[in-house]
KELUM-867358 format. One record per residue (C-alpha): residue in three letters; x negated, y negated, z. Coordinates in steps of 0.1 Angstrom, whole numbers, padded with zeros to 4 digits, always signed. Layout:
REM residues N
alaXYZ;...
This chain:
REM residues 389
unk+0266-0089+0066;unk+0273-0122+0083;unk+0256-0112+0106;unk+0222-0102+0092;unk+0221-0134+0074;unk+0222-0154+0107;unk+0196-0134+0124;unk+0178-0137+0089;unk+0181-0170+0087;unk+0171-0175+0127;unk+0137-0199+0130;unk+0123-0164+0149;unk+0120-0149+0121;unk+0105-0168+0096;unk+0079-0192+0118;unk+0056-0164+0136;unk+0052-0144+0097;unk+0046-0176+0079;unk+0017-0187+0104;unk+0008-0155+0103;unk+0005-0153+0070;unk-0004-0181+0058;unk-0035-0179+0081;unk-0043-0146+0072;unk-0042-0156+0031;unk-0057-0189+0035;unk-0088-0169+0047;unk-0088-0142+0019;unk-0086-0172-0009;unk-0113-0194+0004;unk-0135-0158+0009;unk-0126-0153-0030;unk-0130-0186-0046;unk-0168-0185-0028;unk-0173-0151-0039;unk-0163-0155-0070;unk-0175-0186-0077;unk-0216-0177-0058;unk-0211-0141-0074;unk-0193-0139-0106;unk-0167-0114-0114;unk-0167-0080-0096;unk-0191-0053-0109;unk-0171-0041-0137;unk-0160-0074-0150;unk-0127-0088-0154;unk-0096-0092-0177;unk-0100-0123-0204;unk-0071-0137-0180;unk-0084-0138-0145;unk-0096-0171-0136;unk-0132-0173-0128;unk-0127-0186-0092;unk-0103-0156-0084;unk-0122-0133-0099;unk-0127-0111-0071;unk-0091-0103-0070;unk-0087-0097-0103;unk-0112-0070-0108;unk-0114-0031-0107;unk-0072-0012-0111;unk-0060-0054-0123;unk-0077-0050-0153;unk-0058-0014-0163;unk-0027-0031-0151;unk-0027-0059-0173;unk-0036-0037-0204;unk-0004-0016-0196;unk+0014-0052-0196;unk-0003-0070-0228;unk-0004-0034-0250;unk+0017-0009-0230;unk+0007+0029-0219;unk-0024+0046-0244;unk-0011+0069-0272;unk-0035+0091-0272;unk-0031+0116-0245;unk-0058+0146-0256;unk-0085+0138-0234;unk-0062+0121-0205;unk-0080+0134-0171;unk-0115+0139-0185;unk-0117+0101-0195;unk-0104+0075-0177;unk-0073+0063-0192;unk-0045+0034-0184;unk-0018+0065-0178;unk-0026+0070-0140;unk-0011+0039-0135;unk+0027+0036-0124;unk+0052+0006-0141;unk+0058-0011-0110;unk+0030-0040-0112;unk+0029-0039-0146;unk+0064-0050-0154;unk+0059-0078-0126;unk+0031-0085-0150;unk+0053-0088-0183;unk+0078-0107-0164;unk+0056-0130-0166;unk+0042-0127-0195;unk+0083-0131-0207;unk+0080-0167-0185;unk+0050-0178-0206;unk+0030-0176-0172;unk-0007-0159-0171;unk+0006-0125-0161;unk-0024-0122-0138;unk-0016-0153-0112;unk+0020-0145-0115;unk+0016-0107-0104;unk-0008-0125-0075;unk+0020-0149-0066;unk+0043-0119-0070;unk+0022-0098-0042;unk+0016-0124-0021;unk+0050-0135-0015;unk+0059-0097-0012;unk+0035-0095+0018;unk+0048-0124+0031;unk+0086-0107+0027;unk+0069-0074+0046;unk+0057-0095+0081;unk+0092-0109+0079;unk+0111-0079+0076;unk+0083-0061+0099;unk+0085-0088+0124;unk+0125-0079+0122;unk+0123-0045+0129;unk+0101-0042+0152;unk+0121-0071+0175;unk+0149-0048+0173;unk+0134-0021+0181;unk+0111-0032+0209;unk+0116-0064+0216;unk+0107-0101+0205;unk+0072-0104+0218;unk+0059-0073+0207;unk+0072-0084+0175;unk+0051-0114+0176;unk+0017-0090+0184;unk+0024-0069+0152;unk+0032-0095+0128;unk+0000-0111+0142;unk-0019-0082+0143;unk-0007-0069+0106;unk-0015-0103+0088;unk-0052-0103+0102;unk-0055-0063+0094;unk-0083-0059+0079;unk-0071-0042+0048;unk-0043-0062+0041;unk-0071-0082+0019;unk-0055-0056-0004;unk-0020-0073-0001;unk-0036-0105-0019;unk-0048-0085-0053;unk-0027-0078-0081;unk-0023-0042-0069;unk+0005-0023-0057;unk-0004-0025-0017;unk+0022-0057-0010;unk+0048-0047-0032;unk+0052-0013-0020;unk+0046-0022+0013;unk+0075-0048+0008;unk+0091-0023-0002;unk+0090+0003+0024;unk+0095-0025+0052;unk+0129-0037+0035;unk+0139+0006+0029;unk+0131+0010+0068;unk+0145-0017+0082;unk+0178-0016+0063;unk+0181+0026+0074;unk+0173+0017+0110;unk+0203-0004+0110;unk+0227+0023+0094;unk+0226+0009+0053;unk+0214+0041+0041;unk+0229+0035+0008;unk+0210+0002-0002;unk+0179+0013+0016;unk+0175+0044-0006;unk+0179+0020-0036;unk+0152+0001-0022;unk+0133+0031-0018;unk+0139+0043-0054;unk+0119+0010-0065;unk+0092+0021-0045;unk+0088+0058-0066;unk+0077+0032-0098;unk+0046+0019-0077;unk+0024+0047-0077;unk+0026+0083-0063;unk+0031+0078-0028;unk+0060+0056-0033;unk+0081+0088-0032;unk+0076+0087+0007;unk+0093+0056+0014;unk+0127+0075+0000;unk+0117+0102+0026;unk+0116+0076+0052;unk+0150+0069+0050;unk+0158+0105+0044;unk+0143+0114+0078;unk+0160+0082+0092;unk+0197+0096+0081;unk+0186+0133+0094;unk+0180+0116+0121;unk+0214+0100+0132;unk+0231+0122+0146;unk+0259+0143+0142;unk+0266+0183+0130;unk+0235+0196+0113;unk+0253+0201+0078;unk+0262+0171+0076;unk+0228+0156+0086;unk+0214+0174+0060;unk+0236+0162+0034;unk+0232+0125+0044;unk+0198+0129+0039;unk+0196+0147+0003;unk+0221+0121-0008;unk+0193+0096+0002;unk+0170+0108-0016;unk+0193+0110-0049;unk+0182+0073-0060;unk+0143+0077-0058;unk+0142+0110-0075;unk+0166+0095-0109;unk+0145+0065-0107;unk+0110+0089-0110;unk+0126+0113-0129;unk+0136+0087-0156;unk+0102+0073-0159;unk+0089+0109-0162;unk+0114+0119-0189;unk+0107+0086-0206;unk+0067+0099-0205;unk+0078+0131-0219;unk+0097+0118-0249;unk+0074+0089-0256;unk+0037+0101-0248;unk+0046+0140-0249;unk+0040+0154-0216;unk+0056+0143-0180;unk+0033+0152-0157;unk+0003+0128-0179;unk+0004+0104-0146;unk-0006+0132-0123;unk-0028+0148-0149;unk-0047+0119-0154;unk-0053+0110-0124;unk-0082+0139-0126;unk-0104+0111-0138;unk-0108+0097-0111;unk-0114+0127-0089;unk-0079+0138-0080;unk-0069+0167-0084;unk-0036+0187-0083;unk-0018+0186-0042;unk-0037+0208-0017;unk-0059+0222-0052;unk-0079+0188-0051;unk-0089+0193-0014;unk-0110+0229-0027;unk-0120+0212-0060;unk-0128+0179-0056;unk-0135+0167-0021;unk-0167+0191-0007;unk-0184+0175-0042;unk-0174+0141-0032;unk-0183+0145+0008;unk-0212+0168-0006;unk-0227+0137-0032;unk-0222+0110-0007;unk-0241+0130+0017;unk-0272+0138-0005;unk-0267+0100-0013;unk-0274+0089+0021;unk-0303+0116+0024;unk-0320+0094-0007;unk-0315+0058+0009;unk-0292+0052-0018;unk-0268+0026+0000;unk-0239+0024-0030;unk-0231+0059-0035;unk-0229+0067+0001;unk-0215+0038+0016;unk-0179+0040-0007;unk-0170+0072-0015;unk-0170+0087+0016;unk-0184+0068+0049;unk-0167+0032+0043;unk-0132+0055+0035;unk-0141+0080+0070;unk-0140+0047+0093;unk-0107+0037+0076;unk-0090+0071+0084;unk-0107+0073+0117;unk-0087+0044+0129;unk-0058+0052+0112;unk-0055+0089+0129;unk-0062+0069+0166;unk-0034+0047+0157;unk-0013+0081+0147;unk-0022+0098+0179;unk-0010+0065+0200;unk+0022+0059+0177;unk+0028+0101+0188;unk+0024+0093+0219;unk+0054+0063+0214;unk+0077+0080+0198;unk+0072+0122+0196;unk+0070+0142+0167;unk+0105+0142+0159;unk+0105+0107+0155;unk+0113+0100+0116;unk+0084+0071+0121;unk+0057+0099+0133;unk+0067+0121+0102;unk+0067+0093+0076;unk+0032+0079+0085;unk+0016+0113+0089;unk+0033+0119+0053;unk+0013+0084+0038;unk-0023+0102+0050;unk-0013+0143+0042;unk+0002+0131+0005;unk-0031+0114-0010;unk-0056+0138+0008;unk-0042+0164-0001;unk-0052+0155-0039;unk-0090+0161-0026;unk-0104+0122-0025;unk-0106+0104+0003;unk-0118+0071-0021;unk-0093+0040-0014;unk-0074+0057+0012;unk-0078+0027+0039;unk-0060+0008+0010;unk-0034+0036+0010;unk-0028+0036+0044;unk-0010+0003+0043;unk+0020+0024+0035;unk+0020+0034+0071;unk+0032+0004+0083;unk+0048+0018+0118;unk+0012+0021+0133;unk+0013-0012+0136;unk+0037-0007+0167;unk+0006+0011+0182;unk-0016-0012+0174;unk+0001-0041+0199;unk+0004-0015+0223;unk-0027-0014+0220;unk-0039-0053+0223;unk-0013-0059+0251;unk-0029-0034+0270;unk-0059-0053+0271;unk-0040-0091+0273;unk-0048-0123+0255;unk-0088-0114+0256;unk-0085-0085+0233;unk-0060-0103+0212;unk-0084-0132+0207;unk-0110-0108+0199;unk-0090-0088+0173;unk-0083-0122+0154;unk-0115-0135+0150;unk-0130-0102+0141;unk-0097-0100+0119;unk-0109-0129+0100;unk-0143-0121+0095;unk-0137-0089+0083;unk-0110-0102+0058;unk-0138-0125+0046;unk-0166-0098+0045;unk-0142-0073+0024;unk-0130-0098+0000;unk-0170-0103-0009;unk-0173-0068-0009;unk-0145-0061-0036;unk-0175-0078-0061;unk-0196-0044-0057;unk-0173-0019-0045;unk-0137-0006-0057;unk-0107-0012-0032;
């Protein structure tokens, strides 16, 4: 333990995150105070409590999350999945939200504080792991290359993207170095963010398969991981069941918004939604084909070329491979492919392919990659006025 704190505490580990970062989130406020304040709030306004100069963070999923905070999950459940409904929506952010409610703070800016400083906590711990792992320059590349990600504009909102990404860092980095115990609590925190959380637990489940040793007793070590995130879910499904009457309400209504039951929702939902966007762009009708589908394909197209490389790395035993594979199969499968290059921030480790990737093509390309990195993080914070995350 004395040991971790000192390479915690070492100036390696902090400087390269914290320039990173605050870079990186210095760009995505600026881009939002000027939206917000040129613009006005996001398309389908904004809660009472988001300042007007943030107000492009504060829009579309903030606005259910602080209703869960100020008045708790709706009562009435009938017509959960044909209407849309606050029950979709995991505890996670909104109990960083009545926190600070509880600390007479505007639970709004504290959740945005909250998700900042989580993102800020994953580069540090990413930084971490990956010098550990592949050495301390690389590490630099990643934590470089993560902050100026496009999509981490996501990690700035008062969504779930920083925390569970936090979240996963901490879970991986702690199995990697043999705490499986505290990183499956870690992971069990995860499981209250929103459905995917589920798969950082598997992480380090894969991770303790993966150690070595007689097959039974792999096998044990990693269902005993996984005994933390499945009490954690379970209670906050049981508490669903005895308080709003039904468990499986967050799954069901998530049909509201297009998703449907695992593997069901690929035959239900998304041919109509590829299908609209298509006849969309056959009409000249820029909004409804430029989200749904096209804007969400280039997301996953670079995602499943960073896949392929981080194969490539590590094999597909690797428990890396299998996790991030996992991040991409678990919310397609529910048949929408809208926000998943804001999912796909769960799949941290294809970061690692990504500074393979800009070493391979030296300082040029890195220079390059940041200033279209920053652009980009401007141009989607704008973008968050008229279109949903």
């Amino acid at each position: 333990m004395t040991a971790a704190l000192a390479r915690l505490r070492h100036p390696t580990t902090w400087s390269t995150p914290v320039r990173a970062w605050a870079l990186s989130r210095l760009v995505v406020l600026a881009a939002a105070a000027a939206a917000s304040l040129t613009f006005g709030e996001p398309r389908l306004g904004v809660d009472r409590l988001v300042p007007r100069w943030l107000a492009a963070l504060g829009g579309w999923d903030t606005s259910w999350y602080l209703d869960i905070a100020q008045h708790g999950y709706d009562h009435y459940t009938d017509l959960a999945g044909a209407v849309y409904t606050n029950l979709p929506f995991f505890p996670l952010v909104p109990v960083v939200m009545k926190a600070g409610i509880a600390l007479h703070v505007n639970p709004f800016v504290f959740a945005l504080v909250v998700n900042n400083l989580a993102f800020l906590g994953a580069l540090v711990g990413l930084r971490r792991l990956t010098a550990e792992r592949f050495g301390e320059r690389r590490a630099d590349v990643v934590t470089w290359g993560t902050a100026l990600f496009p999509p981490t504009v996501y990690a700035s909102m008062a969504y779930t993207e920083a925390v569970t990404l936090a979240l996963a860092v901490a879970a991986g980095y702690l199995a990697h170095r043999g705490r499986i115990g505290w990183a499956a609590c870690v992971a069990s925190a995860a499981t209250l963010a929103r459905p995917p959380g589920v798969l950082v637990a598997v992480l380090v489940a894969l991770i303790a398969f993966d150690r070595g040793g007689p097959t039974a007793a792999r096998a044990r070590r990693a269902a005993v991981a996984l005994v933390p995130a499945a009490l954690t879910l379970g209670a906050y499904l049981a508490w669903m069941q005895l308080t709003r009457g039904a468990w499986n309400l967050p799954f069901v209504a998530q049909e509201a918004w297009k998703r449907g039951p695992l593997v069901v929702g690929v035959i239900t939902y998304l041919p109509v939604e590829v299908g609209d966007s298509i006849r969309a762009l056959a009409r000249g009708d820029f909004y409804h084909w430029w989200v749904p589908v096209w804007r969400q394909s280039i997301g996953v197209a670079v995602y499943a070329w960073l896949l392929v490389r981080l194969y490539r790395m590590e094999g597909w035993r690797s428990p890396w491979v299998l996790y991030t594979a996992a991040t991409f199969a678990l919310p397609l499968a529910s048949g929408s492919l809208t926000s998943m290059t804001r999912f796909g921030l769960l799949a941290y480790p294809l970061a690692w392919a990504g500074a393979t990737w800009l070493e391979e093509g030296g300082r040029r390309r890195m220079r390059l990659w940041a200033g279209i990195g920053v652009v980009l993080l401007a141009v989607l914070t704008f973008e968050m006025l008229w279109y949903s995350p």
